[in-house]
C-alpha positions, 0 to 999 in steps of 0.5 A: 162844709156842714150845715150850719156853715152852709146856712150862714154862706148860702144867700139865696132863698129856699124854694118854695111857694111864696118864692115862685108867687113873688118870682112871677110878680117880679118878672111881670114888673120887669115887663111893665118897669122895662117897657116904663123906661124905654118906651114911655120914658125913652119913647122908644116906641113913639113916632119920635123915636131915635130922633135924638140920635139915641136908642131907649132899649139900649138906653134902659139896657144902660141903666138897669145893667148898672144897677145890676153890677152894683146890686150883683156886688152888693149880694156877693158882699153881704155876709148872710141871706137878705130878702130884700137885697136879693129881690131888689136884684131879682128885679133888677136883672129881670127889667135889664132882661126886658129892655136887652131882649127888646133891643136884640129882637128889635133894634138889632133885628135878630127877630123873635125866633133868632133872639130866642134860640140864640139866648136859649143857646146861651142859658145852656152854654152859660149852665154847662160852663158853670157845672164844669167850674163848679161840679154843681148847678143847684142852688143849694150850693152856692157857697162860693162868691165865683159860684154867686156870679155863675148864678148871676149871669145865668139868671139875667139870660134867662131873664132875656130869654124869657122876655124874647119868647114871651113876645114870640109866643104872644106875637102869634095867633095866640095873644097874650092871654093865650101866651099866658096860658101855654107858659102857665100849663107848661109850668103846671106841667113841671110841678107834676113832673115834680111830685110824680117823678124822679127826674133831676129836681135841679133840672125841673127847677131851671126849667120852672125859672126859665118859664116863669119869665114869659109867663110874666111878660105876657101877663106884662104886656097884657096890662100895658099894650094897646087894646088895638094889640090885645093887651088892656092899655093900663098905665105902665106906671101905675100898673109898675106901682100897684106889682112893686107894693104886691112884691114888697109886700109879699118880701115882708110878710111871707117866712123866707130862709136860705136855701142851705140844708135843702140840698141831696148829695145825689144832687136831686133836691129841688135847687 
């Protein structure tokens, strides 16, 4: 396939600064948007709880599961890369991630370190199943709609996984700024690795895209939780509102274009 084919299969972005700026504000929305839902809406967390024989993680899982299968399918239809449509799914896998992995560590009670290994378990199964389907885990190969949905699924269970560690980590003595902090210098650390060393570019970008996510819930729950917890007590709402128009903003204004042409046949271009 040459790159022109490429170009006009490959549907989703090229990596780049203005990718990871809104991948992290997206994270932190499904943080404030998932806790909106299940907790404030759902009022999963309120002495209320359960009363009405429902469970509002299980409950948010419901609804932005389904609007994931609906976007998913809408991505794998579309004919060409569109920013929105892309983002919008982004969203939706990451709030689906908040409220699944707030039901597995919670309701369930697999308990953060059990939901985070488990999930972590379940990113590398779900990799290596798709590398030995498709030969390739970078993203500037997915051409392929049954490549799309590899992506996809592996996406959402990072997503769940770095809603779970996110809460281990800021469960502790660290906090959530503190939390921040640890995932904020763990991706400082992958950016070095990148400029400084030849290590798989395809690798370093799983890793980034995995740790985007608990730096984004905690940052998250920082604006949402109680100031008794540590966080600024601000209105999920409100604070959901003010992330969407900054994402939605940055969709419009910052040059996008598919990730076709980026890809080294060695396999070590940045995925």
């Amino acid at each position: 396939m040459d790159t022109s084919q490429s170009a006009a299969l490959s549907k989703v972005p090229a990596i780049t600064l203005g990718f990871w700026i809104i991948k992290i504000l997206a994270t932190t929305f499904g943080e404030t948007a998932g806790d909106t839902v299940s907790m404030s809406w759902l009022g999963e967390t309120t002495a209320t709880a359960g009363q009405g024989g429902l469970n509002g993680y299980l409950v948010g899982t419901a609804i932005f599961l389904g609007l994931l299968v609906v976007l998913v399918t809408a991505q794998i239809r579309a004919r060409s890369f569109h920013p929105l449509l892309y983002w919008t799914t982004i969203i939706a896998s990451t709030t689906a991630g908040t409220t699944m992995a707030d039901f597995a560590t919670r309701s369930i009670g697999t308990g953060y370190p059990g939901g985070s290994l488990l999930l972590f378990a379940m990113v590398l199964a779900s990799l290596w199943i798709w590398y030995r389907a498709m030969g390739s885990i970078n993203v500037a190969d997915i051409h392929a709609p049954r490549a799309e949905v590899f992506y996809w699924v592996t996406i959402t269970l990072s997503q769940t996984l770095g809603t779970a560690l996110g809460d281990w980590i800021a469960d502790g003595p660290l906090g959530y700024l503190g939390a921040a902090a640890v995932f904020g210098s763990a991706l400082g650390i992958l950016a070095l690795l990148y400029w400084q060393t030849a290590i798989s570019r395809v690798g370093l970008f799983w890793a980034a895209f995995i740790l985007t996510r608990p730096l984004g819930a905690t940052v998250g729950d920082f604006l949402d939780k109680p100031v008794a917890s540590g966080g600024l007590e601000l209105s999920r709402p409100i604070a959901s509102a003010v992330l969407i128009a900054a994402i939605i903003l940055l969709v419009v204004l910052v040059p996008q274009r598919s990730s076709a042409g980026k890809a080294d046949t060695s396999g070590q271009t940045p995925a």
